[in-house]
C-alpha positions as CSV (number, residue, x, y, z in Angstrom):
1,X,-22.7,-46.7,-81.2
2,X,-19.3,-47.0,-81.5
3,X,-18.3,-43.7,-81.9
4,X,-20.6,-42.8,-78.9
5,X,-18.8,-45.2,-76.6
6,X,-15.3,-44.2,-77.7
7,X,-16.3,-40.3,-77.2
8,X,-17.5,-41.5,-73.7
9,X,-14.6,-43.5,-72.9
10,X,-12.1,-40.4,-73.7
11,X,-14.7,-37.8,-71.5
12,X,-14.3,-40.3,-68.7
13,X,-10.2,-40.7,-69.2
14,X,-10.2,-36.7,-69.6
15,X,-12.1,-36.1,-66.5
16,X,-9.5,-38.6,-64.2
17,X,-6.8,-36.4,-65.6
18,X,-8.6,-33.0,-64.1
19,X,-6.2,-31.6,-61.2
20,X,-7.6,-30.0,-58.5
21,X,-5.9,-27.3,-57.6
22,X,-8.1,-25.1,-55.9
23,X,-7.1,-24.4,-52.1
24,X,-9.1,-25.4,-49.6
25,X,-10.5,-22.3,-47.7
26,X,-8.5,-21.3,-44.0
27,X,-11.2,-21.6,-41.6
28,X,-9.4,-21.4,-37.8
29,X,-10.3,-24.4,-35.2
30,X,-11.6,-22.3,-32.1
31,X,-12.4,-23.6,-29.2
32,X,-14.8,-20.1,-28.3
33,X,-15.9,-21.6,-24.7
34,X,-15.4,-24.2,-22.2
35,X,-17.5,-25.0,-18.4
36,X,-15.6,-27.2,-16.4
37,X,-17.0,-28.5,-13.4
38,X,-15.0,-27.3,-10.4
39,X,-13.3,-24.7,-12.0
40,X,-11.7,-22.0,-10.7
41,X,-11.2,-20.3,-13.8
42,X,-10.7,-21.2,-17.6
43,X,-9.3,-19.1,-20.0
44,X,-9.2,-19.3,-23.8
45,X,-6.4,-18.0,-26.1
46,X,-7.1,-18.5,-29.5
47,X,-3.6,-16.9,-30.8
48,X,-1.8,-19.2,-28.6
49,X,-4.9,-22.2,-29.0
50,X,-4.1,-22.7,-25.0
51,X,-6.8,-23.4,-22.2
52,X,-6.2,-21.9,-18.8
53,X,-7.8,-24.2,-16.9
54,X,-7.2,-23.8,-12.5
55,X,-9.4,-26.6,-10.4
56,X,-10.8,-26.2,-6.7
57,X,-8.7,-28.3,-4.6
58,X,-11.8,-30.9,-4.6
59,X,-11.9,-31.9,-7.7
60,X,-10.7,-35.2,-8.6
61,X,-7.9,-34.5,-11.7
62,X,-9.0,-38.7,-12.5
63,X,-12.7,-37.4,-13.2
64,X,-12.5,-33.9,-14.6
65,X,-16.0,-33.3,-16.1
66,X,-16.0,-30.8,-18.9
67,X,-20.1,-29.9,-18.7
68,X,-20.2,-28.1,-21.9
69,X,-17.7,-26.5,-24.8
70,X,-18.7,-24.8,-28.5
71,X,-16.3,-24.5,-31.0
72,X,-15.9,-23.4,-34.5
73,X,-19.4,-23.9,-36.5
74,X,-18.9,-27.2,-39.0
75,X,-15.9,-28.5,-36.8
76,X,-15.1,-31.2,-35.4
77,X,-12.8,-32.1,-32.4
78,X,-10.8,-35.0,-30.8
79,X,-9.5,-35.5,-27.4
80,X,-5.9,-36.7,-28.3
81,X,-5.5,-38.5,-25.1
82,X,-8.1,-40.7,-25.6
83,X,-8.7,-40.7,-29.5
84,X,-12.5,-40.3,-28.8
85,X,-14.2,-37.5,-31.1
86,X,-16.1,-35.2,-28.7
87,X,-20.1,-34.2,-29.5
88,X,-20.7,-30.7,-27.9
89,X,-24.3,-31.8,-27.3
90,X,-22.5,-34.5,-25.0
91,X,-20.6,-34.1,-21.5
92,X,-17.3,-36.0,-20.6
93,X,-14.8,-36.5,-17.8
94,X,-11.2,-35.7,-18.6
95,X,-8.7,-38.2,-16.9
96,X,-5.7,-35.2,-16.4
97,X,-3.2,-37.4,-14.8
98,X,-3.3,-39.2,-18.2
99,X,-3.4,-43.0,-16.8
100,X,-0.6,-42.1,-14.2
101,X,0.3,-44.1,-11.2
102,X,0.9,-40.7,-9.4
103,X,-1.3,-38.4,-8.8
104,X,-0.7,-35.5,-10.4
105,X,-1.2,-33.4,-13.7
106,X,1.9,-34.6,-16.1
107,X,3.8,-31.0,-17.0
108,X,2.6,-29.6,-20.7
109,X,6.2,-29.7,-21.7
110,X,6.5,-33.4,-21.0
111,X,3.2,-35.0,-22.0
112,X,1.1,-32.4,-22.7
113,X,-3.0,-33.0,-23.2
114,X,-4.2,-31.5,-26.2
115,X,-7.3,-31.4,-28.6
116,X,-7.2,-31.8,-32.2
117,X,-10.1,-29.0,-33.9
118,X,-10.4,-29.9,-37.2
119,X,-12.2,-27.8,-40.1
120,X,-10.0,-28.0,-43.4
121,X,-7.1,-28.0,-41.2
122,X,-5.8,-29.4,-38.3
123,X,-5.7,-27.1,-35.1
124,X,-3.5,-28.3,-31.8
125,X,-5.1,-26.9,-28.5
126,X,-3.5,-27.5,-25.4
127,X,-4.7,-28.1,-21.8
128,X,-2.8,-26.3,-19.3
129,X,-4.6,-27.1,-16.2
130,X,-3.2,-26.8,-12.7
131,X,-4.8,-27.3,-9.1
132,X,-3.6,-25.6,-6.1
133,X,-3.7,-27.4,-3.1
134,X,-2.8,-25.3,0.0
135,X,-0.5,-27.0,2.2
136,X,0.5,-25.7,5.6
137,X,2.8,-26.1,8.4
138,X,3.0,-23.3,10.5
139,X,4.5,-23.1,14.4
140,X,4.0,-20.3,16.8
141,X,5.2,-16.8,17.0
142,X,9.0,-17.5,18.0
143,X,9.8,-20.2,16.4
144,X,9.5,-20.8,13.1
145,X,12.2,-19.6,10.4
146,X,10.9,-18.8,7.2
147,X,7.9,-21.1,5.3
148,X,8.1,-24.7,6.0
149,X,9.5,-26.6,2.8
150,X,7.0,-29.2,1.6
151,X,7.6,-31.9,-1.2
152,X,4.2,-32.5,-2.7
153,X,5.7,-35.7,-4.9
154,X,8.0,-37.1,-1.8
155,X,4.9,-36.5,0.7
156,X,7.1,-34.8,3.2
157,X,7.3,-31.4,5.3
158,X,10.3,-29.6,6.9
159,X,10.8,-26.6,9.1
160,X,13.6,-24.8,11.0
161,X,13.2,-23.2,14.2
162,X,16.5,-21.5,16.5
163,X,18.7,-23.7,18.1
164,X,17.3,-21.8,21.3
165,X,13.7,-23.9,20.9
166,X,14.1,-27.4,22.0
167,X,12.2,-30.2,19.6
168,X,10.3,-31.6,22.7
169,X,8.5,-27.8,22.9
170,X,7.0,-27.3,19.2
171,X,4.0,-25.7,19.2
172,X,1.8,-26.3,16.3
173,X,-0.3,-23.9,14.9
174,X,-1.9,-25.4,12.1
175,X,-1.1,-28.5,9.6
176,X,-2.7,-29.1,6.5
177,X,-1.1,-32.0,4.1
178,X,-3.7,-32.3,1.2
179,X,-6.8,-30.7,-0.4
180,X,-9.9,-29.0,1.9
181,X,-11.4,-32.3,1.5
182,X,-8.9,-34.7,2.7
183,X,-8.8,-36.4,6.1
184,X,-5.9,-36.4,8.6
185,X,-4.6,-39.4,10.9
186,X,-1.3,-39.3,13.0
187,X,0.8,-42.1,13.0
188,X,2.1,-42.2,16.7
189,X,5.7,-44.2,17.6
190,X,4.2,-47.7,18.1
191,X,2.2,-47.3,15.3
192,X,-0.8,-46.4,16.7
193,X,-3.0,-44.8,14.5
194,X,-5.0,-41.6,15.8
195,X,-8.1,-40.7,13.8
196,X,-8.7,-36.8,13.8
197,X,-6.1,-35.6,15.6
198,X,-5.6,-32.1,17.6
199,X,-2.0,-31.7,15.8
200,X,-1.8,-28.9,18.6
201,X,-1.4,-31.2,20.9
202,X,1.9,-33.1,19.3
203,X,5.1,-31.5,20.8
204,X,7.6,-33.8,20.7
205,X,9.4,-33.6,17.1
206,X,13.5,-35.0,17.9
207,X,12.1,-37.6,15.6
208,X,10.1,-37.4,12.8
209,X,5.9,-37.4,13.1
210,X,4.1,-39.5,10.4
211,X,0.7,-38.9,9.0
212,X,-1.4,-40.6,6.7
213,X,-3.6,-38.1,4.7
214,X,-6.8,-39.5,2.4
215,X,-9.2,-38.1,-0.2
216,X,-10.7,-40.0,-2.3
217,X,-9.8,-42.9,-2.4
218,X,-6.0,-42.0,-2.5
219,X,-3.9,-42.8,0.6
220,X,-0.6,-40.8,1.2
221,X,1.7,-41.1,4.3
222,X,3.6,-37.8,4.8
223,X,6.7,-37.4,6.9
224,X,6.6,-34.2,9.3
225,X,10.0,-33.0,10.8
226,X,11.3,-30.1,12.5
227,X,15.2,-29.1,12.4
228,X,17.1,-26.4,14.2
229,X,18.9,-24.0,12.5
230,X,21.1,-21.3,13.4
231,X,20.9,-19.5,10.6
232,X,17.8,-16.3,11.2
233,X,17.5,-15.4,7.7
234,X,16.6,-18.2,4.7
235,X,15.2,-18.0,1.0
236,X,16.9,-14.6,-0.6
237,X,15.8,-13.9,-3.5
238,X,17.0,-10.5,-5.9
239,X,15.2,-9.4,-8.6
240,X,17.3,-6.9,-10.3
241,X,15.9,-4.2,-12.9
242,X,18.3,-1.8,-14.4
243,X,18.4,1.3,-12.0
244,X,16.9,-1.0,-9.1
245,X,16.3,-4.2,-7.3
246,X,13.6,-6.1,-5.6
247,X,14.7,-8.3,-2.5
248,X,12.6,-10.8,-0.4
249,X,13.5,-13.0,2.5
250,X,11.8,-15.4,5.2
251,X,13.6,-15.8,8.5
252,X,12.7,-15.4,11.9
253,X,11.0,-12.1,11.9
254,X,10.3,-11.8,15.6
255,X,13.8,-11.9,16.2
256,X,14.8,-7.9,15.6
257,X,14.7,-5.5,13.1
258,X,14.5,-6.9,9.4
259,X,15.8,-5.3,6.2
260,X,18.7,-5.5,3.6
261,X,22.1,-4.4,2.6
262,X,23.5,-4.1,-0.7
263,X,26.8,-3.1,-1.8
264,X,29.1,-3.2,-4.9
265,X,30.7,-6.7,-5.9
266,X,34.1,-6.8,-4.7
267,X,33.5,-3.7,-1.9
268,X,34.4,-4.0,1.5
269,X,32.5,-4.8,4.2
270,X,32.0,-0.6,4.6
271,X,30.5,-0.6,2.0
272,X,26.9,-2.0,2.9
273,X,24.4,0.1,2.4
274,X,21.3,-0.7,4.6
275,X,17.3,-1.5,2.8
276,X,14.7,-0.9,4.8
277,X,12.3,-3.6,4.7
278,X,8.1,-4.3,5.4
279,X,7.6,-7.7,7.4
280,X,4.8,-9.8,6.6
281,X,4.9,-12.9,8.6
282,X,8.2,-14.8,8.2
283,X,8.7,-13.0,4.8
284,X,9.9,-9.6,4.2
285,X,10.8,-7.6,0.9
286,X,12.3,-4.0,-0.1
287,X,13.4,-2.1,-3.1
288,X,17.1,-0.9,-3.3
289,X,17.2,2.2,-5.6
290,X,20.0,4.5,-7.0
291,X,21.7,1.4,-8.9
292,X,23.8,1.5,-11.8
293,X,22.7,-0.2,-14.7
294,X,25.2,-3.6,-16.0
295,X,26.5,-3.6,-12.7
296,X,27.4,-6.7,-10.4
297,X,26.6,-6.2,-6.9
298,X,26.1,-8.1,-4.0
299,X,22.9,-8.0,-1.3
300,X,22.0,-10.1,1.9
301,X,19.1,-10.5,4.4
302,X,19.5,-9.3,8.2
303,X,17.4,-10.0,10.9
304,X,18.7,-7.9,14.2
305,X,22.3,-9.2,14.3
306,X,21.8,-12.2,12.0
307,X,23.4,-12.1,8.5
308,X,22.2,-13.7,6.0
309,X,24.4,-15.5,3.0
310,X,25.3,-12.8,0.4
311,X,23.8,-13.6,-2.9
312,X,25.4,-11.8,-5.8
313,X,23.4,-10.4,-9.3
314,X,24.0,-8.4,-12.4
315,X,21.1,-5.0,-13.2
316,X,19.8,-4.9,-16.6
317,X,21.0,-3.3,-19.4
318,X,19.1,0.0,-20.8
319,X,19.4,-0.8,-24.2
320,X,19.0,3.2,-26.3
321,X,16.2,3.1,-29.0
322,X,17.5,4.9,-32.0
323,X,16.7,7.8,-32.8
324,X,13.9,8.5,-30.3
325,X,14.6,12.2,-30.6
326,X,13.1,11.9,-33.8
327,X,16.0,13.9,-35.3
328,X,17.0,11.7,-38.1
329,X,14.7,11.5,-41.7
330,X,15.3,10.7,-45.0
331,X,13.7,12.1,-47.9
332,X,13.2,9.1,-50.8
333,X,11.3,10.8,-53.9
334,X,8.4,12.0,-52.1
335,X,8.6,9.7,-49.4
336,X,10.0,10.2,-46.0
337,X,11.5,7.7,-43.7
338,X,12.2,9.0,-39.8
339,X,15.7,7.0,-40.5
340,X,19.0,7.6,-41.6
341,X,18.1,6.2,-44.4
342,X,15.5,5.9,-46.9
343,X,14.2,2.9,-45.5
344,X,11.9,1.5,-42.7
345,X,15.3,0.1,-41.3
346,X,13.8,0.8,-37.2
347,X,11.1,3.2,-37.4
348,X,8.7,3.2,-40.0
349,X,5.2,5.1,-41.1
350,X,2.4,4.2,-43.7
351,X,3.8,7.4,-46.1
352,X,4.5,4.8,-48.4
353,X,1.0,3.8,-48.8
354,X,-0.2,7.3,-49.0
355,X,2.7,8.0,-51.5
356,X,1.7,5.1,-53.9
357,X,-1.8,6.7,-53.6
358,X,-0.9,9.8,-55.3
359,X,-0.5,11.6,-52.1
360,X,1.9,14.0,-50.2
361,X,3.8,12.0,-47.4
362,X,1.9,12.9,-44.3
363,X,3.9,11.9,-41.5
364,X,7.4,14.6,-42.1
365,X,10.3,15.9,-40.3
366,X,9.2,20.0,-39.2
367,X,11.9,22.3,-37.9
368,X,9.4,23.4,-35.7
369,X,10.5,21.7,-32.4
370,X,10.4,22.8,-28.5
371,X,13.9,23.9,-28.6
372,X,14.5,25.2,-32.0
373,X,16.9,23.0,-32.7
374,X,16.7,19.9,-35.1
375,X,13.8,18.2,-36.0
376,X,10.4,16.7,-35.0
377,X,7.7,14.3,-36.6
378,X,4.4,16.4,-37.8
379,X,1.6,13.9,-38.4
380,X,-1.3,14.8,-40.2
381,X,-4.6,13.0,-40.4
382,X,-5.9,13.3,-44.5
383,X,-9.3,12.0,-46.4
384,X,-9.5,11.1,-50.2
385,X,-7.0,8.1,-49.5
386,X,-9.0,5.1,-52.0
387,X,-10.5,2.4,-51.0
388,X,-9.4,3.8,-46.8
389,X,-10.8,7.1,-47.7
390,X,-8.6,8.2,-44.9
391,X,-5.3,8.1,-43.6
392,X,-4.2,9.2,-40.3
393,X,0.0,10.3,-39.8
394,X,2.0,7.8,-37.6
395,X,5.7,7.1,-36.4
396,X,5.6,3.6,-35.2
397,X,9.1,1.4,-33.9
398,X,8.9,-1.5,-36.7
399,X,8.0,-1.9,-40.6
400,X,5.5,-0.7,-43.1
401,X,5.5,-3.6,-46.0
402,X,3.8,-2.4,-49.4
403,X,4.9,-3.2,-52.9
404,X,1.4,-1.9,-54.2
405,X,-1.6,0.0,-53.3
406,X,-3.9,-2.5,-51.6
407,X,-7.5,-2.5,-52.6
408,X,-9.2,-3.4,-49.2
409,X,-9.2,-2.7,-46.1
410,X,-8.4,-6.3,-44.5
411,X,-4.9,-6.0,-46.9
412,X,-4.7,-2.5,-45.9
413,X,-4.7,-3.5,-42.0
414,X,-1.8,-6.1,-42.6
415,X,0.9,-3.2,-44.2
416,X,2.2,-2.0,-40.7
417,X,4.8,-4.5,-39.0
418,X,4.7,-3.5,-35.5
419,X,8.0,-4.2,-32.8
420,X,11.8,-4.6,-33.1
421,X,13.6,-6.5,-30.7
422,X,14.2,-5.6,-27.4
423,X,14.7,-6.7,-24.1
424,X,15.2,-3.5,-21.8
425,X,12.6,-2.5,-19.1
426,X,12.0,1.6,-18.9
427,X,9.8,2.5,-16.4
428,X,8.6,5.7,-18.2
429,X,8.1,7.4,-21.5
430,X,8.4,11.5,-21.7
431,X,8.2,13.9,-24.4
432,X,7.0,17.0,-26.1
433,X,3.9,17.5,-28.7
434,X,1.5,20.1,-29.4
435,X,-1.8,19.0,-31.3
436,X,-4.7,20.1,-33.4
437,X,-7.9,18.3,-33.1
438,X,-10.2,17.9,-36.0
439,X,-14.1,16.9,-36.0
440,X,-14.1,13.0,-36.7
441,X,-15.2,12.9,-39.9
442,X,-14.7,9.7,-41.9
443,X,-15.1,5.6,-40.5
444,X,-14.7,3.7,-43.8
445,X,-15.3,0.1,-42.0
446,X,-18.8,-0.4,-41.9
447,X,-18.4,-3.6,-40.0
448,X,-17.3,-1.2,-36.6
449,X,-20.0,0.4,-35.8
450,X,-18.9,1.9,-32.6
451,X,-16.3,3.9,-34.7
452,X,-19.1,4.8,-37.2
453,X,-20.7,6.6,-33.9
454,X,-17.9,8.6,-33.3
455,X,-18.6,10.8,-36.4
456,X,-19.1,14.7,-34.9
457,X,-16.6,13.7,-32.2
458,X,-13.2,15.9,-31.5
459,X,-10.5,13.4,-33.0
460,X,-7.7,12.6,-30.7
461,X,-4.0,11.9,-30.7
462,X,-2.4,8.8,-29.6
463,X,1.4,7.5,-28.3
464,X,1.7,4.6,-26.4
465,X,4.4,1.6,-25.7
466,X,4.2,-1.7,-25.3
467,X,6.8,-4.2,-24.2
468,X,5.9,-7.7,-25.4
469,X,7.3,-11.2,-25.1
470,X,6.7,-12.7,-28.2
471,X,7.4,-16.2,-27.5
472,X,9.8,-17.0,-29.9
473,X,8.1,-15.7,-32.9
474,X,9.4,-13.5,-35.6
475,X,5.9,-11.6,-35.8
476,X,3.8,-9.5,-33.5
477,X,1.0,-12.3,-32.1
478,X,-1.5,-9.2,-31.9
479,X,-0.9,-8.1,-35.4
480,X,-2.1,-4.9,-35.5
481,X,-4.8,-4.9,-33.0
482,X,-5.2,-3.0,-30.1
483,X,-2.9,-3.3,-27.3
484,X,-4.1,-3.9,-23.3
485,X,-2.3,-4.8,-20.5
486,X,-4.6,-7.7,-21.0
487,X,-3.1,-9.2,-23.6
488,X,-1.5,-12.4,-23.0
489,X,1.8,-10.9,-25.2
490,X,1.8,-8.0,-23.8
491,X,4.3,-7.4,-20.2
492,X,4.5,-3.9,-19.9
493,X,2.2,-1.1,-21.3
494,X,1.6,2.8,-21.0
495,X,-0.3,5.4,-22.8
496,X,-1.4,8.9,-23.6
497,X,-4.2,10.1,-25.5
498,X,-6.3,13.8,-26.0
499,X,-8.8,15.7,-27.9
500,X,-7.8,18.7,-26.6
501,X,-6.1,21.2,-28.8
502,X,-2.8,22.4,-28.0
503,X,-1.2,25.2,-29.1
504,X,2.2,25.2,-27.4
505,X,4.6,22.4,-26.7
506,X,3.8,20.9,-24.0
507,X,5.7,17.8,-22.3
508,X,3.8,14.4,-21.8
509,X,4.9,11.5,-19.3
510,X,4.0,7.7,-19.6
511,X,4.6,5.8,-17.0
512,X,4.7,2.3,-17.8
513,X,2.6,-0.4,-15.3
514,X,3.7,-3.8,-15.7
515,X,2.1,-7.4,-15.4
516,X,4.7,-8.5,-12.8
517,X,7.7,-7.6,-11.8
518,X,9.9,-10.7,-13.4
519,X,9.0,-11.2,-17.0
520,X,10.9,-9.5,-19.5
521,X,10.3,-8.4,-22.9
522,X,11.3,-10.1,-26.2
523,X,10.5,-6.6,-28.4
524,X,9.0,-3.5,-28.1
525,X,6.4,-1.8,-29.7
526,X,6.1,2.4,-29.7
527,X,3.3,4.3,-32.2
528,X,2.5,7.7,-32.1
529,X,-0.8,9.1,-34.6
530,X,-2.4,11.9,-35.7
531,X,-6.0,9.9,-35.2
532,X,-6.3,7.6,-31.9
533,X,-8.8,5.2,-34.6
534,X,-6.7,5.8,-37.1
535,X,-5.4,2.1,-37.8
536,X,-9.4,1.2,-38.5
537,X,-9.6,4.2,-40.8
538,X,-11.7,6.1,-38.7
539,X,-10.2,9.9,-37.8
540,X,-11.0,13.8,-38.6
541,X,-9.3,15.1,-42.0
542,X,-6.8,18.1,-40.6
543,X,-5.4,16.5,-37.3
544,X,-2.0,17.6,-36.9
545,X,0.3,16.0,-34.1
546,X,3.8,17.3,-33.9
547,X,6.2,14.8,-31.4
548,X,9.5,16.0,-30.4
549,X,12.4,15.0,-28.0
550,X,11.0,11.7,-26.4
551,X,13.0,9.8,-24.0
552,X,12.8,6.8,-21.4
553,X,13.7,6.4,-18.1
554,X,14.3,3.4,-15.9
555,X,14.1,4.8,-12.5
């Protein structure tokens, strides 16, 4: 009995000792959807673990209900704000001035409002919620110059109109100080209040007018004034790309002919060179072209004979990508890299991976180009690769990691490092290529069947740039995926793509369309491949793409 207890005794010590040093399993906290009561919109970004959310103007940012939300099977989530563990069979209102006296959605940077989904990790999502509330001061044709300038937290209004219009003779044409539900009183000298006032009937402004504006049951008192001015042309803005420039402007558009001049910093007043312009109410924009890139000049507003002040800026650089002529390659063994030196040290391919596979590197310099001169990249789409079964040629801007052959196709996915820095803005991509289509004729990944369809099709050819704005981080956010102009990364995109056969060189333009006109990129991202659906191991064994002589533009 002893014996027995002492054996016991040392099983139980032995098993208090056991460490445990299995990992816990990486399961991501998703929020996969989210109805919102009011909402304009919501958007979910599970890269980013944001929420997009935009309110109607009538909904009360104290009560926020969110109606319904699903997340990651088996998690769990916590409003941070609260502390309060959320049940997605439950519905709760979201206080998004967090407790504030003022009322008003605290910014994200600041105090941000975030949820906690936890499985065996923590994930952060944050609320980025915002509610436009139109305001509106406009007077008649004639007198107004450029938008009224409102202060949402101050509760006041401003607007200018031409010395020539005396503040006993503003006309009103429409005043609206808070959301569509709100009500309006005026606030008259003696401190009379005036329910549901005709604001077309107030005139008189050589002092301020005072309204008092509810909804809810939030009161605010806003202060209404009207200034003269004799300046005609207010608010200019440049946006300056390399080779060109956007311009915008409010003023007093009535009051002649509206437009732009631009010269050189430093020029003399000959030098102006006149921007036609399109008027749209008190605003009005144009586009000054034939500019020199890295170069200061100087542009201003005019309205008839009224100058506005000269607002100075700097074009953008065109920063060159290295050897985009595809010229330079260097032979390493049996592996070539389209560098100056045996290395993915800018542009890379996956010959390293066919290479390790016992295969001929299929993505190689030819002498075959559309000048005879120098070189050009010949990609060639191949079968037999293990485990991929295929492997389709590429060129791609960024890095190919690989220290040994992978033996599945998730690890296989993760080799290509796509993007280098970069913070230029080309306007097009052109070049040269001739191609030869094969009959699709391997899709290895059984999970996609949409690529498993494509079997019997022609293959087809693929180059395309992206320009991206990383956000800080020192990898691509889409990995390896697909790129759309829809991608929250992505700022600037363009494409080609055929099945067609080509015998001949024959030149190719891409023009580039971009999300807006004022983000810019942090890197860029250029492939070109022998199989479209070659990065999901889908393509026809004998495409041949040849690329030669690419350039961009920024006009």
């Amino acid at each position: 009995m002893t014996v027995l207890l002492g054996a016991l005794m040392l099983a139980a010590l032995a098993t208090g000792c056991i460490k445990n040093d299995i990992p816990f399993e990486i399961v991501p906290g998703n929020i996969t959807s989210m109805e919102v009561r009011g909402a304009e919109s919501v958007s979910l970004e599970n890269s980013s673990r944001t929420i997009e959310l935009v309110l109607a103007d009538t909904v009360d940012l104290r009560h926020v209900l969110l109606e319904d939300f699903r997340i990651t099977p088996d998690a769990r989530i916590i409003d941070n704000v609260t502390h309060q563990e959320l049940d997605t069979l439950d519905s709760y209102y979201l206080d998004l001035t967090q407790g504030s006296a003022e009322y008003a959605i605290p910014s994200p940077e600041q105090k941000p409002y975030t949820f906690t989904v936890i499985t065996y990790q923590d994930y952060i999502w944050t609320l980025k919620a915002t509610q436009n509330i139109e305001r509106v001061f406009t007077l008649a044709d004639g007198q107004q110059i450029g938008e009224a300038k409102f202060s949402a937290t101050g509760y006041s209004v401003i607007a200018y109109v031409p010395e020539t219009v005396p503040l006993t003779g503003i006309d009103i044409q429409e005043l609206k100080l808070g959301p569509s539900n709100a009500t309006m009183a005026w606030v008259k000298a003696d401190g009379t209040v005036v329910e549901d006032v005709d604001v077309k009937t107030i005139h008189d402004f050589t002092l301020p007018q005072h309204f008092i504006v509810k909804f809810f049951d939030i009161t605010q008192e806003w202060t209404v004034s009207v200034e003269q001015s004799a300046q005609y042309v207010t608010e200019m803005s440049v946006n300056p790309w390399a080779k060109f420039a956007y311009l915008s402007a409010q003023g007093l558009t009535s009051a002649g002919t509206c437009g732009f001049q631009i010269r050189k910093a430093g020029a003399g007043d000959d030098a102006w060179t006149d921007v036609a312009a399109t008027v749209d109410g008190v605003q009005f924009s144009g586009k000054a072209t034939g500019l020199t890139p890295s170069t200061q000049y100087e542009a201003r507003g005019v309205i008839g004979t009224n100058y506005g002040d000269v607002v100075a800026f700097t074009t953008d650089d065109t920063p060159a990508i290295p050897n985009l002529n595809l010229d330079q390659w260097t032979l390493a063994k049996t592996t070539w890299y389209p560098n100056s030196d045996a290395a993915n040290s800018y542009w890379a391919t996956g010959n390293k991976g066919v290479t390790l596979a016992g295969k001929a590197s299929i993505s190689v310099p030819t002498d075959v180009t559309v000048d005879g001169t120098g070189e050009a990249a010949q990609l060639t789409t191949i079968g037999g690769v293990p485990f991929a079964q295929i492997a389709a040629g590429n060129i791609f801007i960024g890095d190919f990691v690989i220290s040994s052959l992978p033996t599945n196709l998730p690890a296989m996915r993760k080799c290509p490092r796509f993007g280098r820095p970069y913070t230029g803005r080309p306007t097009s991509l052109t070049g040269w290529y001739k191609y030869t289509s094969a009959t699709i004729d391997i899709a290895a990944d059984k999970n996609l069947p949409d690529l498993i369809a494509k079997i019997g099709q022609p293959d087809e050819c693929h180059i395309y740039i992206s320009l991206e704005n990383w956000g800080g981080a020192s990898e691509r956010p889409l990995g390896t995926s697909a790129t759309s102009l829809s991608d929250p990364s992505v700022i600037g995109y363009g494409e080609f793509h055929t099945s067609q056969t080509i015998g001949e060189y024959t030149p190719f333009t891409i023009d580039i369309e971009y999300k807006n006109t004022t983000d810019k990129p942090t890197h860029i991202v250029l492939v070109a491949t022998s199989s479209r659906w070659g990065g999901d191991f889908c393509g026809g064994t004998g495409s041949v793409l040849l690329v030669d002589d690419m350039e961009i533009s920024f006009d």
